[in-house]
DSSP file (Angstrom, degrees, kcal/mol; ACC not computed):
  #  RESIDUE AA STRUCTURE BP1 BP2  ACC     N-H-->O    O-->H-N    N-H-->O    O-->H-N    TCO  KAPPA ALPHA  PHI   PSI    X-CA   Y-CA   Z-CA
    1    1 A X              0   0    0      0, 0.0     2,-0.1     0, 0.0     0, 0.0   0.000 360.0 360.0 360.0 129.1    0.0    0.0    0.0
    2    2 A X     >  -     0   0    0      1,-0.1     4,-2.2     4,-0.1     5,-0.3  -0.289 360.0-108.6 -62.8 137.7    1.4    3.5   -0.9
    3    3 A X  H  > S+     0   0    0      2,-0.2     4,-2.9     3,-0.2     5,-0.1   0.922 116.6  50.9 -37.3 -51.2    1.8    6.2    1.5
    4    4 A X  H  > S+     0   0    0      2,-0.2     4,-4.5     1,-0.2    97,-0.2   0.954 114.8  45.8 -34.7 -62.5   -1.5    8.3   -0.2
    5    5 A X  H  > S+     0   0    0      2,-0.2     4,-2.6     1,-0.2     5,-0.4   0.886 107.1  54.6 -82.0 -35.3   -3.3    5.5    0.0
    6    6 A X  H >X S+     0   0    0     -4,-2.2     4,-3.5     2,-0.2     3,-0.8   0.943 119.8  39.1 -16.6 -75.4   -2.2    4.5    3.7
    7    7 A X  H 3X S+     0   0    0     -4,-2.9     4,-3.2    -5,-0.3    -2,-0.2   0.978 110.1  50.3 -82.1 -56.3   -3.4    7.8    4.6
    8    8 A X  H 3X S+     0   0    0     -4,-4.5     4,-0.9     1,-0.2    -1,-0.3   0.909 121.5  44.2 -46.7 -22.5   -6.5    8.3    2.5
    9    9 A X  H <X S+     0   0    0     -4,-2.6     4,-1.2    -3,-0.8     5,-0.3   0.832 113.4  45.9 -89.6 -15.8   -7.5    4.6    4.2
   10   10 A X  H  X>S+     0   0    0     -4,-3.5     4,-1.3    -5,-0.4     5,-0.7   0.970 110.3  57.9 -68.3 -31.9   -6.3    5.5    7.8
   11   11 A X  H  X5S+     0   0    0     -4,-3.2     4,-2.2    -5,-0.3     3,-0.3   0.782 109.0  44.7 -47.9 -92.8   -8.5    9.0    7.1
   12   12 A X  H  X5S+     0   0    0     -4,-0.9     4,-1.5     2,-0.2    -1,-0.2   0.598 120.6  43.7  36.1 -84.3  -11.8    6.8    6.4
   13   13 A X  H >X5S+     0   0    0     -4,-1.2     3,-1.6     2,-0.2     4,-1.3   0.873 115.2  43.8 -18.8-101.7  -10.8    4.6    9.7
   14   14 A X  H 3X5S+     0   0    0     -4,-1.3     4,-2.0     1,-0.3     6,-0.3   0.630 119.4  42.7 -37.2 -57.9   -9.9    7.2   11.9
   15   15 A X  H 3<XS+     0   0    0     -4,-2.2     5,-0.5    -5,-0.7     4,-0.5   0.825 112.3  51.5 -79.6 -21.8  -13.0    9.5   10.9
   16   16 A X  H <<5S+     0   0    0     -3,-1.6     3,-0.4    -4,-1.5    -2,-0.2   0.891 117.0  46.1 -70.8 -62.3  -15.8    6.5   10.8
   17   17 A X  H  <5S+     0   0    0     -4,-1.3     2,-0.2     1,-0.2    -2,-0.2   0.965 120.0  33.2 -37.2 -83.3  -14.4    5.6   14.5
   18   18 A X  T  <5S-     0   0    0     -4,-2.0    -1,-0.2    28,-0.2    -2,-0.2  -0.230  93.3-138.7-108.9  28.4  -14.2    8.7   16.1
   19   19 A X  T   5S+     0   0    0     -4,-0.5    52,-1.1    -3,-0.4     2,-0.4   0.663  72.5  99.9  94.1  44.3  -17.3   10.2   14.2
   20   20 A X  E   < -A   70   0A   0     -5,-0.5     2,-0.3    -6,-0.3    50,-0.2  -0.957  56.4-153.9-151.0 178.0  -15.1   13.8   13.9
   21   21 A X  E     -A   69   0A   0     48,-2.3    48,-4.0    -2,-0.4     2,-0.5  -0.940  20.1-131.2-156.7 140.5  -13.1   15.3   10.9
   22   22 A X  B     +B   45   0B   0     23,-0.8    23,-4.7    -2,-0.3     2,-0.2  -0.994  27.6 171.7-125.8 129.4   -9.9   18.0   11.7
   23   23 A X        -     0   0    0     -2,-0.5    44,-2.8    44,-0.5     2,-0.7  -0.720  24.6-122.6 -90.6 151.8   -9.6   21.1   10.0
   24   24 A X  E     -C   66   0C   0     19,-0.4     7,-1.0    42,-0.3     2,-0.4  -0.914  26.3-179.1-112.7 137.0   -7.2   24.3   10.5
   25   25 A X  E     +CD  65  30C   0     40,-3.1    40,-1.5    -2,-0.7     5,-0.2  -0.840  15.4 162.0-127.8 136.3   -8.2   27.0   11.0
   26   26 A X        -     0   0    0      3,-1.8     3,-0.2    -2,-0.4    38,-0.1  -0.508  64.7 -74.3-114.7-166.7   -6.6   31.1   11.6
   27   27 A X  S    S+     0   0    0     -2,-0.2     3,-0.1     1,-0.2    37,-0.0   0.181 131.4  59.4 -86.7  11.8   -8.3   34.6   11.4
   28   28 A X  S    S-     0   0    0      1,-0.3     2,-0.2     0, 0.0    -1,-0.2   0.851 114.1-121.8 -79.8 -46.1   -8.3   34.3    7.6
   29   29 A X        -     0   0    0     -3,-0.2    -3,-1.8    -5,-0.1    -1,-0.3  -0.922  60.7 -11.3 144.8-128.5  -10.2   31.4    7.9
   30   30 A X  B     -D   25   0C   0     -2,-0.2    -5,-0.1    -5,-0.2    -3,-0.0  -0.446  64.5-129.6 -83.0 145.3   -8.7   27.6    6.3
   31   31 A X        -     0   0    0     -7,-1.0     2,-0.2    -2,-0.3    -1,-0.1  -0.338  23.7-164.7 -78.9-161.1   -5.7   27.5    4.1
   32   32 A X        -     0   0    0     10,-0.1     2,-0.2     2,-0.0    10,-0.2  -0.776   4.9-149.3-168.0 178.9   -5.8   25.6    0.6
   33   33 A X  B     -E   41   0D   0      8,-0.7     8,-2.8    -2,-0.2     2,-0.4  -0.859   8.8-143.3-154.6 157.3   -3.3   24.6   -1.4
   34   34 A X        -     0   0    0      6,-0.3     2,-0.3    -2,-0.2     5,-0.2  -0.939  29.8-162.7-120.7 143.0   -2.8   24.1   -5.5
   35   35 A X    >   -     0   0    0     -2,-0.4     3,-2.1     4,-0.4     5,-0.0  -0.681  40.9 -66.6-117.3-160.7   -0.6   21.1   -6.1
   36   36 A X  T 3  S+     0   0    0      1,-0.3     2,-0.1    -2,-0.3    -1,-0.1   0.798 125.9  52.9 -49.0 -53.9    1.1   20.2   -9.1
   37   37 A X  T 3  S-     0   0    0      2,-0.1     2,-0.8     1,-0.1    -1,-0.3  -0.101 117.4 -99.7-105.8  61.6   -1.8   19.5  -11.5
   38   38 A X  S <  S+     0   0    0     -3,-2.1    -1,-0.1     1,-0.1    -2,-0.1  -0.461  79.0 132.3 101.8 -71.4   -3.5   22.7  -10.9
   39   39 A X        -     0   0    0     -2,-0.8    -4,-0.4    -5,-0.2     2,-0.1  -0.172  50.5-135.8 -65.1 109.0   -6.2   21.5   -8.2
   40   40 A X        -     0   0    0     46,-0.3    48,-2.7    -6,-0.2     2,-0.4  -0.263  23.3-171.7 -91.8 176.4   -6.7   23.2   -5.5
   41   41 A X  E     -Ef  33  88D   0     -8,-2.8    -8,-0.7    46,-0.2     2,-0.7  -0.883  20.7-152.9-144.4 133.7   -7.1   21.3   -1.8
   42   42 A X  E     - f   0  89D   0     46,-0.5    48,-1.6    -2,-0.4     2,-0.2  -0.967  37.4-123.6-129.9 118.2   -8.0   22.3    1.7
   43   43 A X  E     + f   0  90D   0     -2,-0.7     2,-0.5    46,-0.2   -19,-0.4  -0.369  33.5 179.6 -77.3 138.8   -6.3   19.7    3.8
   44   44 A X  E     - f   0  91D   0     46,-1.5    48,-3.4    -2,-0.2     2,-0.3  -0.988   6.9-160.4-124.8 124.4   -8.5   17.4    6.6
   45   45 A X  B     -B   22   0B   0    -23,-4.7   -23,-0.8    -2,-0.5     6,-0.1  -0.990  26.0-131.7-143.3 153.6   -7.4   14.7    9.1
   46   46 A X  S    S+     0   0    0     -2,-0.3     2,-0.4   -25,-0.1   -28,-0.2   0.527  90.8  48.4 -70.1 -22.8   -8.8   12.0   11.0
   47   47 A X    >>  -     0   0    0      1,-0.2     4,-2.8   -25,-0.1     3,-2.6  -0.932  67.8-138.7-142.6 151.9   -7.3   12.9   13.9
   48   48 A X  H 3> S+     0   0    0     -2,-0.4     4,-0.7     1,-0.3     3,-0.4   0.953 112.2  54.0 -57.5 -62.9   -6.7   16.2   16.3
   49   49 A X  H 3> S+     0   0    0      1,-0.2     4,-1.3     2,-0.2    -1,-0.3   0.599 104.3  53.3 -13.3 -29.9   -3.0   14.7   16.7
   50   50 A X  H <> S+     0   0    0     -3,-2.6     4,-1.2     2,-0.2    -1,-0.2   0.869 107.2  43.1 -94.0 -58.3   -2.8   14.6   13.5
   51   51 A X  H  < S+     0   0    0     -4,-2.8     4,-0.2    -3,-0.4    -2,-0.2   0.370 110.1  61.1 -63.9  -4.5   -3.6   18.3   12.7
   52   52 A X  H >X S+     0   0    0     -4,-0.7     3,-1.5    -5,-0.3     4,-1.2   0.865 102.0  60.2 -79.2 -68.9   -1.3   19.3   15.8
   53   53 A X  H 3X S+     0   0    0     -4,-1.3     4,-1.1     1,-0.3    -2,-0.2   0.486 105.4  37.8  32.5-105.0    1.3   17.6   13.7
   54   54 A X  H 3X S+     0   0    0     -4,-1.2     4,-0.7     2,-0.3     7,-0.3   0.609 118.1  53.0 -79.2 -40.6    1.2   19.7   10.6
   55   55 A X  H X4 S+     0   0    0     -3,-1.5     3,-1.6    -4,-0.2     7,-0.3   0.923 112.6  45.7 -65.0 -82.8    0.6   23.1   12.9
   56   56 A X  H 3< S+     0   0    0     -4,-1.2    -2,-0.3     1,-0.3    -1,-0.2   0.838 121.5  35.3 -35.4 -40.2    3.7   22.3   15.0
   57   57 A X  H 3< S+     0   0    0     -4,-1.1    -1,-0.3    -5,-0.4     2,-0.2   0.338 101.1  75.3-123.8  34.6    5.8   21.5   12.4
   58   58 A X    XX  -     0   0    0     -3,-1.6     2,-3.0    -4,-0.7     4,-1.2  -0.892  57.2-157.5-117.0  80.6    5.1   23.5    9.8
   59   59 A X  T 34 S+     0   0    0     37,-0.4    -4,-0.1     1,-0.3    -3,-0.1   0.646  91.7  59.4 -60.7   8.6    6.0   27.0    9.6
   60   60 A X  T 34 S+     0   0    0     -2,-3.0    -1,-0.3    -5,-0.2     3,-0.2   0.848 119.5  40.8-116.9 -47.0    3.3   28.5    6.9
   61   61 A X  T X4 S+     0   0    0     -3,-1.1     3,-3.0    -7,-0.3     2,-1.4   0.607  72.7 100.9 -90.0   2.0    0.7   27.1    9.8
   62   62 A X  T 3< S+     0   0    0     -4,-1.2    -1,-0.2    -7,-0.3    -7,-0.1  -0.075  80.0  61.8 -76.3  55.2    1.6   27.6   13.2
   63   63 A X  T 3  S+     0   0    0     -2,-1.4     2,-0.3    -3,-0.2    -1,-0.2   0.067  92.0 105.5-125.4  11.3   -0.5   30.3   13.7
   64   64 A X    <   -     0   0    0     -3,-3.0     2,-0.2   -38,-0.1   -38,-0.2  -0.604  59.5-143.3 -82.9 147.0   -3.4   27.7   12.8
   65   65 A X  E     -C   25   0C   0    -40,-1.5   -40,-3.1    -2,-0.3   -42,-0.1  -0.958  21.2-102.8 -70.7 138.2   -5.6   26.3   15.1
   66   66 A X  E     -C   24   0C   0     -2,-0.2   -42,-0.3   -42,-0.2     2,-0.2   0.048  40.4-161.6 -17.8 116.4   -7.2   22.8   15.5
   67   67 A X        -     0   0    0    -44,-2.8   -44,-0.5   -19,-0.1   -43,-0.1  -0.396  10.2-144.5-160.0 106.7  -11.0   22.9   14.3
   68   68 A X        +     0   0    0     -2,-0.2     2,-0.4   -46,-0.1   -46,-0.2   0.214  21.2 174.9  -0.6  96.6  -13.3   20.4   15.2
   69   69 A X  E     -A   21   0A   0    -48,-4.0   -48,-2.3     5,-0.0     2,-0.2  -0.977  30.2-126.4-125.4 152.6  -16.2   19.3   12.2
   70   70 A X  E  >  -A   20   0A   0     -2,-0.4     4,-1.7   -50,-0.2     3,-0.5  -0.654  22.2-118.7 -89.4 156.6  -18.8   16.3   13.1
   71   71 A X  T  4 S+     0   0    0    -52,-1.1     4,-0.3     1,-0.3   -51,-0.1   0.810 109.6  62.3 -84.5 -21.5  -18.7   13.9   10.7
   72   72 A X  T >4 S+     0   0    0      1,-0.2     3,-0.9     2,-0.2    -1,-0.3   0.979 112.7  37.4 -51.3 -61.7  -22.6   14.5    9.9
   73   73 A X  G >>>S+     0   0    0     -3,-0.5     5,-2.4     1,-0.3     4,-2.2   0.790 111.5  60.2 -90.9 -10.1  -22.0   18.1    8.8
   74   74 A X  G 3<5S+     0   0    0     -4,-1.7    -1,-0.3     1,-0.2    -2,-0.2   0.476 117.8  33.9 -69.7  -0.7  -18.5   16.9    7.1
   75   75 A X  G <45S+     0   0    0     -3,-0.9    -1,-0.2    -4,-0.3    -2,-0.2   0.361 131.4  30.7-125.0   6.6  -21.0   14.5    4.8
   76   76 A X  T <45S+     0   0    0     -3,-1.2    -3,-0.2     0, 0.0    -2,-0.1   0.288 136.9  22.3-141.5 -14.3  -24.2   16.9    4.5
   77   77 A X  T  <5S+     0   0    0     -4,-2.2    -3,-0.2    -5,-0.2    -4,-0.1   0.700 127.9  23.1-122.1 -47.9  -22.2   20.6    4.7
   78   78 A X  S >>XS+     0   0    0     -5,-2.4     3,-2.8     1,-0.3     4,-2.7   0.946 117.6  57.2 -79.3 -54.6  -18.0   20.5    3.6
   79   79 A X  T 345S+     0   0    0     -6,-0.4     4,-0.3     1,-0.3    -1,-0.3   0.808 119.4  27.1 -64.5 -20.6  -18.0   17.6    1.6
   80   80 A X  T 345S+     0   0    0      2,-0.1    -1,-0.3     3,-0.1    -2,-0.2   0.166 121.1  52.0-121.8  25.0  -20.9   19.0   -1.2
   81   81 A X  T X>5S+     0   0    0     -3,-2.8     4,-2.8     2,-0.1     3,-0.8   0.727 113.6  49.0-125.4 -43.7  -20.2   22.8   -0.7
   82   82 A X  T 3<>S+     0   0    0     -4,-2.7     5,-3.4     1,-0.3    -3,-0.2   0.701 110.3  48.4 -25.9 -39.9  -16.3   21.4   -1.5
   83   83 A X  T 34<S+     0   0    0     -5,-0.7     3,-0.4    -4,-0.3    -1,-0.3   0.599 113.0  49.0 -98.8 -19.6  -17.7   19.5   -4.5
   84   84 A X  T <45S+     0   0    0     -3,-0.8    -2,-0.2     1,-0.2    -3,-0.1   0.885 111.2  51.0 -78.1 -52.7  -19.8   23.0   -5.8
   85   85 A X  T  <5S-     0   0    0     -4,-2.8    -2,-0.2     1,-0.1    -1,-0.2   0.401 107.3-128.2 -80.2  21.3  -16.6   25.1   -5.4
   86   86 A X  T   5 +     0   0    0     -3,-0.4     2,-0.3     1,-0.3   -46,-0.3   0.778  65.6 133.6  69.7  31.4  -14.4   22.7   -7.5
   87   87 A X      < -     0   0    0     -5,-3.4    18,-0.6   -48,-0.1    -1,-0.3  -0.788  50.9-128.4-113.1 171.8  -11.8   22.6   -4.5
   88   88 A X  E     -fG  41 104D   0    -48,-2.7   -46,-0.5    -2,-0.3     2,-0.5  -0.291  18.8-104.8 -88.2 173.3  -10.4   19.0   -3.5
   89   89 A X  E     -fG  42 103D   0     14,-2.6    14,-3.9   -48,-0.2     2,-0.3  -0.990  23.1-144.7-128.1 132.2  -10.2   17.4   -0.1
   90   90 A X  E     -fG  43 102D   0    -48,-1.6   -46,-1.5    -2,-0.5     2,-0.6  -0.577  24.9-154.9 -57.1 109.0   -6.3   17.4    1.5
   91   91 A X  E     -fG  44 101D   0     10,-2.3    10,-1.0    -2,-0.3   -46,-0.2  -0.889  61.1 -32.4-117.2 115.5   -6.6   13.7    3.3
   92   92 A X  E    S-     0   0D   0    -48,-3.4   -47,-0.1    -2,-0.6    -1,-0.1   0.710  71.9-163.5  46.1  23.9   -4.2   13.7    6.2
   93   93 A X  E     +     0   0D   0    -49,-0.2     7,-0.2     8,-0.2   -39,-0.2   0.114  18.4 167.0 -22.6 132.2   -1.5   15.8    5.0
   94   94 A X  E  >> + G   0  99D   0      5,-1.9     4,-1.8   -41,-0.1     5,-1.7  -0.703  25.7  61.1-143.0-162.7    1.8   15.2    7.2
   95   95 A X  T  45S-     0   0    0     -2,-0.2     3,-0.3     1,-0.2   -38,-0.0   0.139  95.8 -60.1  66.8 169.2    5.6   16.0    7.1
   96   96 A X  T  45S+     0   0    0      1,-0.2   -37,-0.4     2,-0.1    -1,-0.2   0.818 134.5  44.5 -64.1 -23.3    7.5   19.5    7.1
   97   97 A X  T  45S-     0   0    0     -3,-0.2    -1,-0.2   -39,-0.1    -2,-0.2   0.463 102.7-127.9-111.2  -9.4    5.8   20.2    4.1
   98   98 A X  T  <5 +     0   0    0     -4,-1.8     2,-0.2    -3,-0.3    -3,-0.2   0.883  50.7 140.8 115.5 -17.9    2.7   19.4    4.5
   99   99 A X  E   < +G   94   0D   0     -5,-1.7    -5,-1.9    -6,-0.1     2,-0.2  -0.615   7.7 118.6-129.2-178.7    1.8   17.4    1.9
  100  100 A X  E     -     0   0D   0     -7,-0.2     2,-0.2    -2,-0.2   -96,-0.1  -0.751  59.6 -19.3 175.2-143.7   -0.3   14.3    1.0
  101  101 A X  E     -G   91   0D   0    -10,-1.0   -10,-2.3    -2,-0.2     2,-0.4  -0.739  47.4-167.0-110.0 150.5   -3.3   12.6   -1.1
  102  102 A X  E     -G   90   0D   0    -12,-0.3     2,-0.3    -2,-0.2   -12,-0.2  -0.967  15.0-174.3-143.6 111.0   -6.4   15.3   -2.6
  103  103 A X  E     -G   89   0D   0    -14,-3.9   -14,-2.6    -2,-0.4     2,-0.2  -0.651  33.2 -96.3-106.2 179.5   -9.2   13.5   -3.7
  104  104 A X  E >>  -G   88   0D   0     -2,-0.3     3,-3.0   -16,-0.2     4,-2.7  -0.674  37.8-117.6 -91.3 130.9  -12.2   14.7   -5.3
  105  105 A X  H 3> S+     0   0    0    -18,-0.6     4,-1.3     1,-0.3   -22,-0.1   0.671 117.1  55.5 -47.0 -29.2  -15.0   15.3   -2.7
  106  106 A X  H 3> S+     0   0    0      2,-0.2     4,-1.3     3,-0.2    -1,-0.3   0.446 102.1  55.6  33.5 -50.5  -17.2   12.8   -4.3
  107  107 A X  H X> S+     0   0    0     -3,-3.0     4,-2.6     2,-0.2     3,-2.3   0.944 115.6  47.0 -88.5 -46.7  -14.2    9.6   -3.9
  108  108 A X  H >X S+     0   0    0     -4,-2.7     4,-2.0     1,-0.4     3,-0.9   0.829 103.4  50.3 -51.2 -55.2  -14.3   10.5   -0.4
  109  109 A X  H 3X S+     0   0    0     -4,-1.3     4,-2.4     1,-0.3    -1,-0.4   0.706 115.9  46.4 -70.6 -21.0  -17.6   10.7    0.1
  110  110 A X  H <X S+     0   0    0     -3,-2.3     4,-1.9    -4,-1.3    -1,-0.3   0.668 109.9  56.3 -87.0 -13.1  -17.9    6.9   -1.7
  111  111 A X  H XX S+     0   0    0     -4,-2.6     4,-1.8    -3,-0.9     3,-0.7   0.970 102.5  52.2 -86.0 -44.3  -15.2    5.6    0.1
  112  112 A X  H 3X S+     0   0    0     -4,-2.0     4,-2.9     1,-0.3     5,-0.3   0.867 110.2  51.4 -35.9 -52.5  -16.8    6.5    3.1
  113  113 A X  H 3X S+     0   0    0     -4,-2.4     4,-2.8     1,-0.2    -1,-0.3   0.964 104.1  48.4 -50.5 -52.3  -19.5    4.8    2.0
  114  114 A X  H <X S+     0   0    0     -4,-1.9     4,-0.8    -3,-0.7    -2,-0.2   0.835 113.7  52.7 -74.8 -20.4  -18.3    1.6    1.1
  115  115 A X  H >X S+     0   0    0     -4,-1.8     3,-2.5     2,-0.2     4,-0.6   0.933 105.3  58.1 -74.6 -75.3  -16.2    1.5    4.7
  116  116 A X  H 3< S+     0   0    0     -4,-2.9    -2,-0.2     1,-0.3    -1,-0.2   0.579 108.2  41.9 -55.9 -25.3  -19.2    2.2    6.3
  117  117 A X  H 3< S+     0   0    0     -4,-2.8    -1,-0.3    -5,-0.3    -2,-0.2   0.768 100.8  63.4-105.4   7.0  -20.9   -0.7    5.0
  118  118 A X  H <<        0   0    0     -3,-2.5    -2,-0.2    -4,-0.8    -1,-0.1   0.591 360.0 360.0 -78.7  -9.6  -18.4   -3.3    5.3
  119  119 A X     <        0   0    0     -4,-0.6    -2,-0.1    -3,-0.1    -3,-0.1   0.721 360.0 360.0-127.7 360.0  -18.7   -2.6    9.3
């Protein structure tokens, strides 16, 4: 299994379990990102750890905070207001940089599905 896909399946996990989704967030509001082909990404992880991470060690965020979505409005509010505004979803970004897997709101939302019925 590739690192991307390690993380997009630990995201899945991680958020299914513990029925929450991590954002960061300053007084700008959420970063984004463009990556390489163009598409831009607003990064999410399965776990508050995980999103301390990326603040701590990360220079372009540490002025981010941790911020809490429930996985209800991350499947009814982000995830199809993501999919209107053409942006991607960031799945568990890590490292100095930052950087990771960006799926289409849409794959998430079917992987979610299809873990959710296998348990």
């Amino acid at each position: 299994m590739s690192q991307s896909s390690a993380q997009s399946h630990a995201f899945v996990e991680e958020i299914l379990e513990n029925k929450k989704v991590w954002a960061i967030k300053d007084e700008q509001g959420f970063p984004s990102s463009t990556n390489i082909n163009g598409e831009t990404a607003i990064p999410f992880w399965s776990l508050k750890s995980r999103a301390e991470k990326v603040i701590k060690n990360v220079p372009a965020y540490i002025t981010f905070q941790p911020y809490e979505i429930k996985l209800e409005d991350f499947l009814t509010k982000w995830l199809p207001g993501l999919e209107k505004d053409s942006l991607y979803v960031g799945v568990n970004w890590s490292g100095n940089r930052a950087t990771g897997y960006d799926l289409k709101p849409n794959e998430v939302l079917e992987r979610i599905k299809h873990e959710w019925r296998k348990n």
